[in-house]
Steps between C-alpha positions, in 0.01 A plus 500: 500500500379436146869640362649266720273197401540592155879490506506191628295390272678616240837346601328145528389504178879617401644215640211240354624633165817500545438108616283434216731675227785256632303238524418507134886505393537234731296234360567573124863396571407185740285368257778546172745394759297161584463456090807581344739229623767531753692718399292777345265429830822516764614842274109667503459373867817737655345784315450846692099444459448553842810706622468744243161658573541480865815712457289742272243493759787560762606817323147635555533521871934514544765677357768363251767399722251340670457298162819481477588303858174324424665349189829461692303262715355308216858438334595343861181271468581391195753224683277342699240473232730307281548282826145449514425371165794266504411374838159450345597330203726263667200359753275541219647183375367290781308658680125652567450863426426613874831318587683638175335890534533491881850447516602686256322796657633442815876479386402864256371671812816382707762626294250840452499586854872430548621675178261810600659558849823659284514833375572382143659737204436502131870318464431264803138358331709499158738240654219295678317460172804426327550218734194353601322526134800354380474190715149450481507486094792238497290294774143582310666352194395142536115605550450726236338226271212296504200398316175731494197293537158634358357804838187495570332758619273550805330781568632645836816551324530888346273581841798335694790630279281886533440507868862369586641791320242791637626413861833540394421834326300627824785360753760725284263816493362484838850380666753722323448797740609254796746310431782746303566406126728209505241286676255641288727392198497141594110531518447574177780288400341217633443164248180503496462416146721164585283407799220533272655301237593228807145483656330467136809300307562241659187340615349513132870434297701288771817579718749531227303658248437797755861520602634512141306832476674582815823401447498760179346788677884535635614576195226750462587608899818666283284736311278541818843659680600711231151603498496639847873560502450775203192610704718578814724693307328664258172631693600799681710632169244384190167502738241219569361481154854526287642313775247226468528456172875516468468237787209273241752530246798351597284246695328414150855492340627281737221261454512455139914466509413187764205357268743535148789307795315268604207434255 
């Protein structure tokens, strides 16, 4: 009874770890992300803060090619994320932020559950992101600037950003064993750093101050596919941790080629 008790002690206080760990890394790059303009904030935003540890985390209890389907999934998300910020920063414009973040959620988790009903391969997800990226940064064009008005802070906002991202961390952890990798993938591919950024935003900075930040965080949704598309096929070959960082690297690269673009 008491080694029983104890192990399940001891894999609760994994996981709250494991939360709080993410967590961290989470609101560092919210809060340089909320004060470093739109572009720099749309680049940090996309980010593998969350994504990254929770496949780490993943490779604790799974094998690689696990990982590797897991980040398969993630490069099929990668569409409808870019779908959801534009959607967002388009009603942004005009409308409330329940209106604006409910929609946009709605329309993400539509084309999610359709896309994930396919059996899709590495070249398959290539062409989808090729496609639908490429449409949503010609549409996200004409919202990618706005002024930044002074933020304010208030003081349920790290708790928010914090707790929003440790239930995403225990949802990926506790659900991976059930639901196979590539659902799994789009767990821990979900924008939860964007949501954040949506909930907090616009509220404090208006409509299209929040959706400028979105608009850019397609360009960084580039470095964010390359990020788990290197993952996918460098895991089982390099490992988690070489495979991880290869996977950071050219995510980072990526990044600073759109900033030097764009800036």
């Amino acid at each position: 009874m008491i080694r029983v008790v104890s192990a399940e002690l001891a894999y609760s206080l994994s996981i709250a770890v494991k939360m709080a760990v993410t967590a961290l890394f989470f609101v560092g790059a919210t809060i340089t992300a909320e004060r470093a303009g739109p572009l720099v904030g749309g680049l940090v935003s996309v980010l593998p803060v969350t994504s990254g540890p929770a496949y780490v985390f993943l490779a604790i209890d799974h094998d690689l090619a696990f990982i590797s389907q897991a980040a398969l999934g993630g490069l099929v998300c990668t569409a409808p994320i870019c779908v959801f910020a534009v959607v967002y920063a388009a009603l942004a414009q005009r409308h409330r932020v329940a209106t604006s973040v409910g929609i946009a959620f709605a329309i993400w988790f539509a084309i999610a559950a359709v896309l994930f009903r396919y059996n899709w391969t590495t070249g398959g997800a290539i062409v989808l992101n090729i496609v639908v990226v490429g449409a949503c940064l010609l549409i996200g064009r004409r919202y990618q600037l706005a002024e930044r008005p002074v933020v304010v802070r208030r003081w349920y906002d790290v708790p928010l950003r914090a707790g929003l991202v440790a239930i995403l961390i225990a949802a990926v952890i506790t659900l991976s064993s059930h639901v196979g990798p590539m659902l799994t993938g789009v767990i821990a591919a979900f924008p939860i750093v964007l949501f954040s950024l949506m909930l907090i935003l616009q509220p404090r900075m208006g409509g299209r101050a929040a959706a400028a930040v979105l608009a850019n965080s397609v360009i960084g949704m580039v470095g964010f596919g390359l990020f788990c598309l290197t993952l996918h096929l460098s895991v089982e070959s390099l490992g988690i941790a070489a495979g991880l960082c290869l996977a950071i690297a050219v995510n980072g690269a990526a990044s600073g080629v759109s900033w030097l673009v764009h800036s």
